[in-house]
C-alpha positions in Angstrom: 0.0 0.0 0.0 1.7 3.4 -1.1 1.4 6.7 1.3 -1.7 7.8 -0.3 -3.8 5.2 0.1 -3.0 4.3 3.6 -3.6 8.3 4.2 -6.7 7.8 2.5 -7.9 4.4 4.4 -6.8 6.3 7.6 -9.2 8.8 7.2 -11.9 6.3 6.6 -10.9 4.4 9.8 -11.0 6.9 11.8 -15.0 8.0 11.0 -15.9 4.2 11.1 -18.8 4.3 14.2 -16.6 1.0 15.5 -13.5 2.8 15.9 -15.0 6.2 17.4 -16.9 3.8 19.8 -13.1 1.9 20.6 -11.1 5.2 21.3 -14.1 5.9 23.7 -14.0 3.0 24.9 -10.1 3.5 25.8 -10.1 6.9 26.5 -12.5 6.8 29.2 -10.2 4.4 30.9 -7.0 5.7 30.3 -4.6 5.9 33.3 -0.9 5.9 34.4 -0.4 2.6 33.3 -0.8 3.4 29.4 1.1 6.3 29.8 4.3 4.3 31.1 3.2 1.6 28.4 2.8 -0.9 31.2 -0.5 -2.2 30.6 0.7 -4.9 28.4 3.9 -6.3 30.5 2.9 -9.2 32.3 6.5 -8.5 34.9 4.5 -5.2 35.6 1.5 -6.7 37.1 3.6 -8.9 39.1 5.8 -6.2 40.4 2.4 -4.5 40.6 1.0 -7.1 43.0 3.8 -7.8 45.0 4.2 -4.5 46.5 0.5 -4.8 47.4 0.8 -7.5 49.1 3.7 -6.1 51.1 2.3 -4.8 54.2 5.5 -2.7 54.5 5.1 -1.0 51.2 4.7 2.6 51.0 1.1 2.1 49.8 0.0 2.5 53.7 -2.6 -0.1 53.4 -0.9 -2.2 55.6 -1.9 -6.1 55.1 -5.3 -4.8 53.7 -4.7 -7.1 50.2 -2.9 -9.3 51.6 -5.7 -10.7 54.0 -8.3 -9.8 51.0 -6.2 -11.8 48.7 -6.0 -14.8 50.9 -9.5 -14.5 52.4 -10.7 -14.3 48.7 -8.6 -17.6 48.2 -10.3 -19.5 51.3 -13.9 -18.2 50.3 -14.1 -20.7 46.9 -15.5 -24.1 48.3 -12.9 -26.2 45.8 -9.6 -24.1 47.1 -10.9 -24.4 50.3 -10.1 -28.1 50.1 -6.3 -27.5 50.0 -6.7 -25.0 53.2 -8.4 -27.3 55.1 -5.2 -30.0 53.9 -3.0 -26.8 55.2 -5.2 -26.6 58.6 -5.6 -22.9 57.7 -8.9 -21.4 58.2 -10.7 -18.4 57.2 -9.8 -17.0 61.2 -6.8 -17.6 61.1 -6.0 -15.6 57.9 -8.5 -12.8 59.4 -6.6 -12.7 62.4 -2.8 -13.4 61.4 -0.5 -10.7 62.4 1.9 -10.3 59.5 4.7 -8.9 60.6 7.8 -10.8 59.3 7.7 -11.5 55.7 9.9 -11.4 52.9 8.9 -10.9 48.9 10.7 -12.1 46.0 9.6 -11.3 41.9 11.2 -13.6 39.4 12.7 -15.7 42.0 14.9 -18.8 40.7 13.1 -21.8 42.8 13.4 -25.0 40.0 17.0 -26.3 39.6 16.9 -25.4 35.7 16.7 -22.0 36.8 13.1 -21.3 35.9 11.8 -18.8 37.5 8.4 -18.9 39.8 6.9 -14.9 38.9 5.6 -14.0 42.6 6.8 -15.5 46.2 6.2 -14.9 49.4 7.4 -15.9 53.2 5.1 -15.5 55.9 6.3 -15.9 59.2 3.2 -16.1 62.1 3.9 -17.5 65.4 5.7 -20.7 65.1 4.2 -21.3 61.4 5.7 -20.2 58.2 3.0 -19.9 54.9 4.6 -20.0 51.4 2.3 -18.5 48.9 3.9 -19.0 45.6 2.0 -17.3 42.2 2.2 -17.9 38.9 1.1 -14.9 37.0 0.1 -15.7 33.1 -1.4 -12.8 31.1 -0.5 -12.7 27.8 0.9 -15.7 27.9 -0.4 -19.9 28.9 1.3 -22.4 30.6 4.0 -24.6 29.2 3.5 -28.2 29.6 3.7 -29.1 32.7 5.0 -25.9 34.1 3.1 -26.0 37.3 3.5 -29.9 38.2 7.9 -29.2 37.9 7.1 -26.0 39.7 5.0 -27.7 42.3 8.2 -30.6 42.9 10.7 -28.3 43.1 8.7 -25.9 45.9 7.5 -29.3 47.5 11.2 -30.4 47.9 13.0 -27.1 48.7 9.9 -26.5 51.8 9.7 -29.9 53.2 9.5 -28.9 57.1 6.3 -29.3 59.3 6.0 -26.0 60.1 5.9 -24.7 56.6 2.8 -24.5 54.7 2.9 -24.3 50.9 0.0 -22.3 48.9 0.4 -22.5 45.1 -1.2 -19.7 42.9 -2.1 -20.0 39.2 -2.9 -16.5 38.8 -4.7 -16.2 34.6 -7.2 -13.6 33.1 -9.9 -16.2 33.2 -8.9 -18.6 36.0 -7.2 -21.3 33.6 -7.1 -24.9 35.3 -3.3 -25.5 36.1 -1.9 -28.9 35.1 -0.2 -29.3 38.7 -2.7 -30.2 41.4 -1.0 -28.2 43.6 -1.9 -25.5 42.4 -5.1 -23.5 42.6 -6.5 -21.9 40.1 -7.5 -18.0 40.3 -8.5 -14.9 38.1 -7.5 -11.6 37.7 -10.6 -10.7 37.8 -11.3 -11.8 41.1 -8.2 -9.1 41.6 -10.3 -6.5 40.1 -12.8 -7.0 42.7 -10.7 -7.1 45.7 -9.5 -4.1 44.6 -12.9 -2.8 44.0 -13.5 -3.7 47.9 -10.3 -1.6 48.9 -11.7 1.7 46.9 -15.0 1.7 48.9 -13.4 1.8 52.4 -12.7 4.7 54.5 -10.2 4.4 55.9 -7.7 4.9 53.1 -6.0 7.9 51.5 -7.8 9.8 48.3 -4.3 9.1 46.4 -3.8 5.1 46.9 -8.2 5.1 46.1 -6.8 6.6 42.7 -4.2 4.2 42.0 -6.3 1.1 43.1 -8.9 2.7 40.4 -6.6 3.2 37.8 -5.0 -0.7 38.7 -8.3 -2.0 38.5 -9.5 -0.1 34.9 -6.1 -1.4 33.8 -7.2 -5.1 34.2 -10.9 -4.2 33.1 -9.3 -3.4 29.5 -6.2 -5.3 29.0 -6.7 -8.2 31.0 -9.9 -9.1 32.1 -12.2 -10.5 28.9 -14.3 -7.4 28.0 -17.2 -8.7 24.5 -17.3 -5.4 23.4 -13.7 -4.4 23.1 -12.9 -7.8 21.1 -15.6 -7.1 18.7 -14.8 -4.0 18.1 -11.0 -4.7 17.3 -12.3 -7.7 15.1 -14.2 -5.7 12.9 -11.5 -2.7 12.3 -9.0 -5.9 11.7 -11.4 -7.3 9.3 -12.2 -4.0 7.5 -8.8 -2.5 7.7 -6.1 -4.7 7.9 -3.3 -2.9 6.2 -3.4 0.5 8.0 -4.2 -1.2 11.5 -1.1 -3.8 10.8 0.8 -1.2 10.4 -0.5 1.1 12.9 -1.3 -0.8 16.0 1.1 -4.3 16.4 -0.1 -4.5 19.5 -3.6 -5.6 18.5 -1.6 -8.5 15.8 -3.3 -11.2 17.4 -6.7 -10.2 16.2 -5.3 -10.6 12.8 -6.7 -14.0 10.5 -4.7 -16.5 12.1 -4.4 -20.5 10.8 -7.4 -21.1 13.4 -9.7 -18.8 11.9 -11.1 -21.6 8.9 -11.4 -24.1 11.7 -13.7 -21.4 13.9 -15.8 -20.4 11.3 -16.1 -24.2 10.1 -17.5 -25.0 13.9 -19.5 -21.3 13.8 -20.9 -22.6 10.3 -22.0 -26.3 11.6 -23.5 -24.9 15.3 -25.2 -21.9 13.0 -26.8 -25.0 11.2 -27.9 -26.9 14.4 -29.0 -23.9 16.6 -29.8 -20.9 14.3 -33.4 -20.6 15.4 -32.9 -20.5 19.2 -29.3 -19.0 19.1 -27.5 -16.1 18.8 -23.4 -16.0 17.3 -20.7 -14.1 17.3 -17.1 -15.1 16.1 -13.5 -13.6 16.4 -10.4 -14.8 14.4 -9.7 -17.4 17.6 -13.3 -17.7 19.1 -17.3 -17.7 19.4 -19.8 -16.6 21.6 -23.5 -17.8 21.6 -26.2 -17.3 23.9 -30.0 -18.7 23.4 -31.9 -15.7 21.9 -34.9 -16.1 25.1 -32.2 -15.4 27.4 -31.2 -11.9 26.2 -34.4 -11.0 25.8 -35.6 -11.7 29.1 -32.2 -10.0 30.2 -33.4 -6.9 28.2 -37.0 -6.9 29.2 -35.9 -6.6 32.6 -33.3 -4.3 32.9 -30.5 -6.9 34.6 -27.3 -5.0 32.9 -26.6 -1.1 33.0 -25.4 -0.6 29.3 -27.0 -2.9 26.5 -25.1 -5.0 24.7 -26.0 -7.2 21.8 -22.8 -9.4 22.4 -23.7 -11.1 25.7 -26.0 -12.7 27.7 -26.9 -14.4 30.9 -25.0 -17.1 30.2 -22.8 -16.8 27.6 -20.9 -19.3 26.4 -17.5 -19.0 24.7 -15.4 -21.4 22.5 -12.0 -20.5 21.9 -8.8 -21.8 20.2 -5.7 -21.6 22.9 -2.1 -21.5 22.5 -2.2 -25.2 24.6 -2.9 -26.5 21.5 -6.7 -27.3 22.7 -10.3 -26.4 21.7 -11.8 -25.0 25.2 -15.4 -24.0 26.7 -16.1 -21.5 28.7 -19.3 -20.1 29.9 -19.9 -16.7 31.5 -22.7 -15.1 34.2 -23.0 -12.0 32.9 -24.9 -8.8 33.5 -26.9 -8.8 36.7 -27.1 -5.5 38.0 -26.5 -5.3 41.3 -24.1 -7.5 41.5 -25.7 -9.6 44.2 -28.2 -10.9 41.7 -25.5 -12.3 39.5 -23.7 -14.1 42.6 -27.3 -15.6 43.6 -27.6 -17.0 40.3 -24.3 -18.4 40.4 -25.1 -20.1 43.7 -28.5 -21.2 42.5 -27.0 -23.0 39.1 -23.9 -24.5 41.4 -26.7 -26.3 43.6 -29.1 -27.7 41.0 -25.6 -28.5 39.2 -24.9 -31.2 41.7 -28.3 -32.9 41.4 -27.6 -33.9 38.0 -24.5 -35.8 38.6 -23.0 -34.3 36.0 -19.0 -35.8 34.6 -18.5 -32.0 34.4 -19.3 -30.8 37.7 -15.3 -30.8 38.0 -14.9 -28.3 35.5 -17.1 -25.7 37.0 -15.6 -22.5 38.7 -17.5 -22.0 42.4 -16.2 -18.8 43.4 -19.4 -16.5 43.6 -16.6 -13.3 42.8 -16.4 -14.1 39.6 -18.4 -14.5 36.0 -16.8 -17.5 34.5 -18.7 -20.3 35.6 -17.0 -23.2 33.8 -13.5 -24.4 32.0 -13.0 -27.3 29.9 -11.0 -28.3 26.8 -13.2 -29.9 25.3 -10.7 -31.1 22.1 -7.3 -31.5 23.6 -4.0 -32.2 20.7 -5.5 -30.2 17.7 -2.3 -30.5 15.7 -2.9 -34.8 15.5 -6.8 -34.9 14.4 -8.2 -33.1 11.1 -11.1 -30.6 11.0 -13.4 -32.8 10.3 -12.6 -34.6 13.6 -12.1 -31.5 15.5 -15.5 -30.6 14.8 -17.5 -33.5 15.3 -15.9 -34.1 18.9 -17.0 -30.6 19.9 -20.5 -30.8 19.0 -20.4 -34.3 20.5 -19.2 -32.8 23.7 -21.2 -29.8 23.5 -24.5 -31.8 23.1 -23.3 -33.3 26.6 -23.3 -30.1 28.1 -26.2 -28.6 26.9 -28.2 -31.4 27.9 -26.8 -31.6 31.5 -26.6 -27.2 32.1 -29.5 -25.9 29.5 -32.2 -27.3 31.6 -31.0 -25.8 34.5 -30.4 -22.1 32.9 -33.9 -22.5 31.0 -35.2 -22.8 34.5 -33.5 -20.2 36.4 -33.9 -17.6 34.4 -37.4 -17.7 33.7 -37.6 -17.7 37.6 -35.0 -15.0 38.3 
């Protein structure tokens, strides 16, 4: 493309109604942490968290986080299972003293000098508590990252007195392949930090850099519908002059996945057009049963309107663990508390059905995914063809053991 042209397709970018509604979008969120060009760097959000949950940082919030964080830990009813292993409850984490404890980012803990992103030694009393995190972004697992991690920190802290927690810290609370170690989101981050903003007892200056923290993660890490459809359709419309303008957004781009998605959008389009909604990315899908948004609309459950979400929401995407995985979302509710009911309401009626996939759902009432399964694991050794009859195979599973249940609480919401 010569000079001119891209001039000329500039020009016509910038008066598309997407993009106007995408700078929006990004301006009204735009904080300290784009200005230093942080937002992006995964080692920021770990340094980032660290010094929160240092009750000697300069923050003066004290152990604040740091009980919030482990409290929000305890609180899930599957994690709980590992602190009940650790003879750690929810009063002793509320009532801990935290006064000798030491921090490490990037420290060396496997003997091929991999690195664990986030460590931490608490001393209390005659215990010591090491909470070790893994922080993935922008970035997944590499195979069987946790379970060597997970060795190595189980050999190097072998004493009685120490107790070892294991944090896999992802945007969307992946499932680690180590035991060991408990899965958690950054968005349940977002609302910790949510909870901080709203006490009094802090300073006007740390409310403004927990606000700014947390609209960091709403944009860049946490998964926001709108934002990827937006940058989708600009992709799709204006390749050239967004390739070479923003390579920051280059994984929106038509990647080798993109003929597989739209083969699977094409054959669920086929099965479930008449009660379904779609909507498809380079790397992904979102559908939603059409009754479900409208009952959502008619009564007034989210504060902005959206036609890219519902209730339940679910999402299929391609990952870079070589997998086909399915997701599914609570979203909208407003106030909040209506969306954590729900959540509670489908986890009990879930275990009636003695469901094989009870073990992929996500219990913690904090957060909006509500489930987390590959459901076609080694893409690279089955063909298309294969790939897409074991997902709707799988899928039919699902929907038969979860739709019931939605159908039925929503209607009575």
């Amino acid at each position: 493309m010569n000079p001119e042209d891209r001039i000329l397709e500039l020009n016509q970018l910038i008066q598309e109604p997407e993009f106007i509604e995408l700078r929006d979008l990004l301006q009204s969120k735009f904080n300290i942490f784009q200005f230093f060009g942080i937002e992006t760097r995964e080692i920021s959000y770990s340094k980032l968290i660290s010094r929160l949950l240092d009750p000697f940082a300069n923050h003066g919030l004290g152990d604040i986080f740091l009980k919030e964080f482990l409290k929000s830990l305890i609180r899930d009813s599957e994690r709980y299972k590992r602190f009940k292993e650790l003879k750690i409850e929810y009063i002793d984490i509320d009532c801990a003293v935290f006064d000798d404890i030491s921090i490490f980012v990037e420290k060396t803990i496997v003997s091929k000098k991999a690195r664990i992103d986030i460590l931490l030694e608490l001393h209390i009393e005659n215990e010591r508590w090491i909470l070790a995190i893994e922080n993935k972004i922008f970035s997944k697992e590499s195979p069987e990252q946790t379970i060597t991690y997970a060795q190595e920190l189980s050999q190097r802290y072998l004493d009685d007195k120490t107790k070892l927690i294991c944090i896999f810290l992802t945007p969307q609370g992946d499932i680690p392949s180590s035991d060991i170690f408990l899965s958690y989101s950054w968005e349940e981050v977002y609302q910790i930090l949510k909870i901080i903003q709203e006490r009094s007892d802090i300073t006007d200056d740390i409310r403004l850099f927990l606000n700014q923290f947390s609209d960091s993660i709403e944009v860049f890490i946490m998964d926001n519908p709108r934002l990827n459809e937006l940058c989708e359709k600009l992709f799709n419309k204006y390749p050239d002059v967004l390739d070479f303008l923003l390579k920051r957004y280059s994984n929106y781009q038509q990647t080798p996945g993109t003929e597989l998605i739209s083969l699977i959008e094409k054959e669920l389009k086929e099965k479930y057009q008449k009660e379904w909604e779609f909507f498809s990315g380079s790397n992904w899908i979102k559908f939603f049963k059409k009754e479900w948004k409208d009952i959502q609309d008619k009564n007034n459950w989210v504060k902005a309107k959206t036609q890219y979400f519902s209730l339940i929401t679910f999402h299929c995407e391609l990952t870079d663990k070589n997998d086909l995985r399915l997701y599914f979302y609570s979203y909208g509710y407003d106030p909040e508390d209506l969306r954590r009911k729900f959540k509670d309401n489908f986890m009990s009626r879930s275990r009636t059905v003695n469901s094989p996939y009870n073990k992929y759902l996500s219990t913690n009432l904090n957060v909006r995914n509500m489930f987390n399964f590959p459901v076609v694991k080694d893409l690279d050794q089955k063909s298309e063809e294969d790939i897409v009859k074991s997902f709707l195979t799988e899928l039919d599973k699902i929907f038969k053991d979860y739709i019931p249940i939605f159908d039925d609480l929503i209607k009575n919401l």
